[in-house]
C-alpha positions as CSV (number, residue, x, y, z in Angstrom):
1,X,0.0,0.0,0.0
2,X,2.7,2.2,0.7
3,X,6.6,2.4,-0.8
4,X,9.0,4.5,-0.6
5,X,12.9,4.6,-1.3
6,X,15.5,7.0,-1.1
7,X,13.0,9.6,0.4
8,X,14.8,12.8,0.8
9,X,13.3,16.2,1.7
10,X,16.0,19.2,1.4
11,X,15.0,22.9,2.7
12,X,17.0,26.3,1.9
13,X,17.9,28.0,5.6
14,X,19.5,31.8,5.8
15,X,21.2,33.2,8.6
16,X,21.9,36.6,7.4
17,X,24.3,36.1,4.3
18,X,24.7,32.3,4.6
19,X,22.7,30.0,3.0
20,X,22.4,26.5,4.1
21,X,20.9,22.9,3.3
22,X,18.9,21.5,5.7
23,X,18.4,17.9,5.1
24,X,15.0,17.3,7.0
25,X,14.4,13.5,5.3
26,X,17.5,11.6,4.6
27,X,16.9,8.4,2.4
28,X,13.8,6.9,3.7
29,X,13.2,3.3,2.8
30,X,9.5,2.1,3.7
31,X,7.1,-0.5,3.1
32,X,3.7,-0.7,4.6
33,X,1.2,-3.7,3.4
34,X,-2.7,-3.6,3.1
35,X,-4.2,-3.1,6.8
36,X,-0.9,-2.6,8.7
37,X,-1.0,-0.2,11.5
38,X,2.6,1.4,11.6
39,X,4.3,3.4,14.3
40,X,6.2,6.5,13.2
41,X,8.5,7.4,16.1
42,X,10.8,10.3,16.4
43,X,11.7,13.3,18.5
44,X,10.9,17.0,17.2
45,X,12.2,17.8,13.8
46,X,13.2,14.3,13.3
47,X,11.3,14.3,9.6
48,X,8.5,12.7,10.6
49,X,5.7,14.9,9.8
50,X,7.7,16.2,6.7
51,X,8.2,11.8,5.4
52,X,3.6,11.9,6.2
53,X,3.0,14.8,3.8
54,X,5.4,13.5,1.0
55,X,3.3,10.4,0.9
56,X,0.2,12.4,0.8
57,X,1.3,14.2,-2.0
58,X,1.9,17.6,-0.2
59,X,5.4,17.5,-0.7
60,X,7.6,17.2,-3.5
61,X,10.5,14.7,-2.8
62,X,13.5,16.7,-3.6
63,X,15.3,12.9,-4.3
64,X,13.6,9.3,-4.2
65,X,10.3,7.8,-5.0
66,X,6.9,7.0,-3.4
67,X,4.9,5.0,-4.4
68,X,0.8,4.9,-2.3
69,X,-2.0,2.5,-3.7
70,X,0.0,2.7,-6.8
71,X,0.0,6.3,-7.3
72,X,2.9,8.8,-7.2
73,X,1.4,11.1,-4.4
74,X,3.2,14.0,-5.7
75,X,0.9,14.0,-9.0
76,X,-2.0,14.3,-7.3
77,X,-3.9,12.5,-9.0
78,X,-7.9,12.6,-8.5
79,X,-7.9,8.5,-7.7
80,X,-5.3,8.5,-5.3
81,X,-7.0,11.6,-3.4
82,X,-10.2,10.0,-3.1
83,X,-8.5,7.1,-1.0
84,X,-5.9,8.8,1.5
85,X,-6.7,11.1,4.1
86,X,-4.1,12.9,6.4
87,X,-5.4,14.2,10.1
88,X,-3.1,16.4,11.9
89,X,-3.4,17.2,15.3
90,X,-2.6,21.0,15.3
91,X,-4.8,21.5,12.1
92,X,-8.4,22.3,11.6
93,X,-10.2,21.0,8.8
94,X,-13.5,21.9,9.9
95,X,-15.2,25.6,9.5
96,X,-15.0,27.4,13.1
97,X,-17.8,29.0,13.0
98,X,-20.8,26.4,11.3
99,X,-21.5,22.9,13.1
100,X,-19.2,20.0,12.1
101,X,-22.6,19.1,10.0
102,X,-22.5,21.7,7.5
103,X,-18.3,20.7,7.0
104,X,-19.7,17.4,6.7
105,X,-22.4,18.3,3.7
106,X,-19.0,20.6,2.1
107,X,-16.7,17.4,2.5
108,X,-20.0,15.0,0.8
109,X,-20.2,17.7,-2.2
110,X,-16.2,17.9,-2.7
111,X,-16.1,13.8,-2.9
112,X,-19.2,13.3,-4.7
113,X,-20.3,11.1,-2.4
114,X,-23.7,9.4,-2.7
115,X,-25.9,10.7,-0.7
116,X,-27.6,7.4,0.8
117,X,-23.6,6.1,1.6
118,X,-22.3,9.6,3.0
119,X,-24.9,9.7,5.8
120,X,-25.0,5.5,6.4
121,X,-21.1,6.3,6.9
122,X,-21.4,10.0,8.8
123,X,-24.1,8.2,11.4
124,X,-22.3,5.5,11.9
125,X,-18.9,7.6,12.7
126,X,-20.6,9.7,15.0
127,X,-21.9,6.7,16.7
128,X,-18.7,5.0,17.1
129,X,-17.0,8.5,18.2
130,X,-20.2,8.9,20.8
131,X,-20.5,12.7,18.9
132,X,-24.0,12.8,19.4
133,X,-25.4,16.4,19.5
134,X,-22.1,17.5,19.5
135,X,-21.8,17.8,15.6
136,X,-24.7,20.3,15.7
137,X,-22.7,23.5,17.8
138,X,-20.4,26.1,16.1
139,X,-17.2,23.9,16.1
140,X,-15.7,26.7,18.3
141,X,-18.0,25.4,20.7
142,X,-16.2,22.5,20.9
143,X,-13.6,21.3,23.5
144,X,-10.1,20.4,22.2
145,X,-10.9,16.6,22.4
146,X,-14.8,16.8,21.3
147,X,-13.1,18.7,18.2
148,X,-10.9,16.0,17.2
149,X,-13.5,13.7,17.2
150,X,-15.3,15.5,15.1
151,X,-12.2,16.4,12.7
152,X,-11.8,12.0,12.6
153,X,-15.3,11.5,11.4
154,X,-14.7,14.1,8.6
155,X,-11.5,12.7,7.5
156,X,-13.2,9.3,7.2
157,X,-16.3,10.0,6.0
158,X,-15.1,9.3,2.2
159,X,-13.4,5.7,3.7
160,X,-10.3,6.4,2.6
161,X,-8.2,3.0,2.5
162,X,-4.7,4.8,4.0
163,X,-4.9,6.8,6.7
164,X,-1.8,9.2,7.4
165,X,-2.4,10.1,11.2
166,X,-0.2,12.8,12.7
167,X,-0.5,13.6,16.3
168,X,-3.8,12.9,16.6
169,X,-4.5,12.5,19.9
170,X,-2.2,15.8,21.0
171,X,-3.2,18.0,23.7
172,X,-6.4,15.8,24.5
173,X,-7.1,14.4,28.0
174,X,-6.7,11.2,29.2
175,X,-10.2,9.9,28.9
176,X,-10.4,11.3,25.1
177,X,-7.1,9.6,23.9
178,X,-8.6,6.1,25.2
179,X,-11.8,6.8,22.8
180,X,-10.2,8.0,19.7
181,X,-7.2,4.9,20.2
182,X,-10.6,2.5,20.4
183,X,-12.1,4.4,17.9
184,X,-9.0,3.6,15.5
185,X,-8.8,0.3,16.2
186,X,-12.3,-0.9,15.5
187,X,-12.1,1.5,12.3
188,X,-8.9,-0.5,11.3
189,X,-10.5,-4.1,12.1
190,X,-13.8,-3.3,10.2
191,X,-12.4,-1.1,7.4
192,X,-8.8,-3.1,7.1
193,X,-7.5,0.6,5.9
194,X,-3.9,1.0,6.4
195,X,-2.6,3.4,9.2
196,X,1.0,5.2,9.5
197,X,0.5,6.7,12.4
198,X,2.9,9.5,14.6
199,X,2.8,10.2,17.7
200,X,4.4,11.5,21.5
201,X,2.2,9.1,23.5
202,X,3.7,6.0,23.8
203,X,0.0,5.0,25.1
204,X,-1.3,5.4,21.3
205,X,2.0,3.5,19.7
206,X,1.3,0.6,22.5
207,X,-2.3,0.1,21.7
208,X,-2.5,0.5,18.0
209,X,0.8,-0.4,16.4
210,X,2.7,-3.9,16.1
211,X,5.3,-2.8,14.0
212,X,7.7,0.8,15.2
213,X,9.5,2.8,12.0
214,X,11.9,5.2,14.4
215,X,13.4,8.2,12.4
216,X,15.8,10.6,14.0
217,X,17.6,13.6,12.0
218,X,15.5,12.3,9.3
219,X,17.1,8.8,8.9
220,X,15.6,5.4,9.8
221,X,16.8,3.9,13.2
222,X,14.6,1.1,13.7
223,X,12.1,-0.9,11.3
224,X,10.4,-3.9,13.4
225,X,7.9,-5.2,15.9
226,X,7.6,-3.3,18.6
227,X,8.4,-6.2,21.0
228,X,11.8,-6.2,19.3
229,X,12.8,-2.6,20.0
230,X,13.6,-3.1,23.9
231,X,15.8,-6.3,23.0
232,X,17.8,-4.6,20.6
233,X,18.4,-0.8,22.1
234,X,17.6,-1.8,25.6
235,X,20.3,-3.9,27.5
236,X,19.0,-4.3,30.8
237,X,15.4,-5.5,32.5
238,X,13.4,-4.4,35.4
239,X,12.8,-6.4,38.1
240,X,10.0,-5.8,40.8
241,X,10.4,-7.4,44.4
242,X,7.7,-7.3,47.0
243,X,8.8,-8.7,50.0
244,X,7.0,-10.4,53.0
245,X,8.1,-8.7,55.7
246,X,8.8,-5.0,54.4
247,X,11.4,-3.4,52.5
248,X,14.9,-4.1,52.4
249,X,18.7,-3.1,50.7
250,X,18.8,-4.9,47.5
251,X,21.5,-2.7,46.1
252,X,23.4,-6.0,46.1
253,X,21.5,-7.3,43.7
254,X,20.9,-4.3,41.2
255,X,20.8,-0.7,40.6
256,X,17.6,0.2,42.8
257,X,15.3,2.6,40.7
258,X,12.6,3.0,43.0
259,X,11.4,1.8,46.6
260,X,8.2,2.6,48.0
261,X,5.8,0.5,49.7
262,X,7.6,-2.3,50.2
263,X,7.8,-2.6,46.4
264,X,11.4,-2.1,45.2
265,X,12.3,-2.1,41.4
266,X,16.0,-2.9,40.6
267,X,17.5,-2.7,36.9
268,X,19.8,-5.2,35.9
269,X,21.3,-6.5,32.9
270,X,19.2,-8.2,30.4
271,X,21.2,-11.7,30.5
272,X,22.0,-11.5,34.1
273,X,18.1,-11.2,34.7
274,X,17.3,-14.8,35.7
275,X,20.2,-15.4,38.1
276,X,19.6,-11.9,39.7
277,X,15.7,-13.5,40.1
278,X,17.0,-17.3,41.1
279,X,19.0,-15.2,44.2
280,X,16.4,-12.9,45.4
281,X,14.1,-15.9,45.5
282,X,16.4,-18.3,47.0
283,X,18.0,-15.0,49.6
284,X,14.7,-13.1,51.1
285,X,11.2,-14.0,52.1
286,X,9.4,-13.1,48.1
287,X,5.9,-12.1,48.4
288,X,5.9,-11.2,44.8
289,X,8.1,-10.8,41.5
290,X,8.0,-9.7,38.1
291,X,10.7,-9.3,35.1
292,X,9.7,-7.3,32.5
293,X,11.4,-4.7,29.6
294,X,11.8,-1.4,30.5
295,X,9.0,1.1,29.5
296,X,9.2,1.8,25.8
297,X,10.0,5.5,26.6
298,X,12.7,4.9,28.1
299,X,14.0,2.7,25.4
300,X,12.9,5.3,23.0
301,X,15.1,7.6,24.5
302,X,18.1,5.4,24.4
303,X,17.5,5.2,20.8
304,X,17.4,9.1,20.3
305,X,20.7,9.0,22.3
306,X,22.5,5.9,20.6
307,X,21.8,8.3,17.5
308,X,23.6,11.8,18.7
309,X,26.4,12.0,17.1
310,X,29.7,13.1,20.1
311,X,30.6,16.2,20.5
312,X,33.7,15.9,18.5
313,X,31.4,14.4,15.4
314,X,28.8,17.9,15.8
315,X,31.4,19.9,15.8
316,X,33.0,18.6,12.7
317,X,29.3,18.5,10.9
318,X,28.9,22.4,11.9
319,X,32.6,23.3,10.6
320,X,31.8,21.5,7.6
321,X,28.0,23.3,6.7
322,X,29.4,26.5,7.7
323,X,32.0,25.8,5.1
324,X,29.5,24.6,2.8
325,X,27.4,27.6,3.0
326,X,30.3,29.9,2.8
């Protein structure tokens, strides 16, 4: 459903007199099959928003190819527009001052849809979001979550079979990130439309997404199962001890991140995990224990650091752009 190779994005930066190339996307290789749901990971300015609009044809690649349900998004092309969509958090697609309804009629008339099909498909996606009378206020009306909603159900009203979701559960509370992450889910199981999704909250990644694409300084890190990412970046497990009678000084057994309640977590080393588990067991009276990977964000932040380069390597990449430019 989705290709890509040698994805590059270049920008023009001035500083004064000096002119020089940004390279936001740096050789993206991608594929994403027919009803995947793909996780696209990366700090700020990593690319990843810049790689989502290339695909959707926003962008012109200044090097490589894409290739989404067989179109060249860059063209265009009527077809290919009539079966992507693109939601992004911090962007409104809906008029501010009418009721999500009258967007919806605008988005019906722009898409030619059918008229018995748009408003099976529009009731059904307010049911699903739980929208209710919500679609008939001024969309400025609307709280930050209940506006999302409402900007999903217009995205999908047209079914589009690849979804391109940046960011969209930023800035929402707790309680609406658990309904649009549901939301998604059933519309991916029902629909089986592909998903390249972005994100901050490891939450959405964790609930959607069995396969992680991390990007950082617009190059590829990681391509694999999520499950996979704490074994390779992430050398060490954590290890939770309840004991019996209280709390107690296991710093012989591990570095102690955290004790409280007679619940201590230690962090040891990945292989040395089962003997570290075999001693507490065999030393103290163990009410409980658990062995488990560290949480993804922490291994997604010892991917972000495996990638910056030492201080020696920055300062020989500024030298050399500053030459560059000059």
């Amino acid at each position: 459903m989705i290709t890509a190779r040698g994805l590059t994005q270049t920008f023009q930066s001035k500083a004064g007199r000096e002119k020089t190339e940004v390279v936001a996307v740096d050789g993206v290789d991608l594929d994403v099959a027919e009803g995947e749901v793909v996780g696209f990971l990366g700090p700020n300015g990593a690319g990843k928003t810049t790689t989502l609009k290339m695909l959707s044809g926003l962008l012109y690649p200044t090097a490589g190819e894409a290739r989404v349900l067989g179109h060249t998004p860059s063209k265009r092309e009527r077809d290919f527009l009539r079966r992507i969509t693109m939601v992004m958090g911090n962007r409104n697609q809906l008029q501010w001052d009418l009721p999500a309804l009258d967007s919806f009629e605008l988005i019906r008339a722009i898409y030619r849809l059918p008229r018995p099909e748009f408003v099976r498909m529009r009731d059904e996606l307010i049911a699903l979001l739980d929208l209710g009378d919500l679609v008939t206020k001024p969309v400025r009306n609307l709280s930050l979550g209940e506006r999302m909603k409402a900007e999903i159900c217009g995205a999908l009203l047209h079914r589009p079979a690849v979804l391109f979701l940046d960011e969209p559960t930023i800035g929402l509370d707790v309680t609406a990130q658990k309904r649009i992450r549901a939301f998604l889910a059933e519309y991916n199981q029902r629909t089986g439309a592909t998903v390249l999704l972005t994100s901050h909250y490891m939450a959405d990644v964790q609930a959607l997404c069995k396969r992680v694409v991390v990007i950082h300084h617009g190059r590829m890190l990681f391509d694999g199962a999520l499950t996979d990412l704490a074994a390779r970046f992430n050398a060490t497990k954590t290890i939770g001890v309840m004991l019996k009678d209280g709390t107690a000084d296991l710093s012989a057994y591990g570095e102690v991140l955290e004790s409280d309640d007679g619940r201590v977590l230690l962090r040891v080393a990945r292989a040395d995990a089962p003997e570290v588990a075999t001693r507490l067991l065999r030393d103290l009276p163990v009410a409980d224990l658990t062995i488990e990977d560290p949480p993804i964000d922490d291994v997604i932040e010892t991917v972000f650091a495996s990638a910056r380069p030492s201080d020696d390597e920055a300062t020989d990449a500024s030298t050399e752009a500053a030459a560059t430019a000059r």
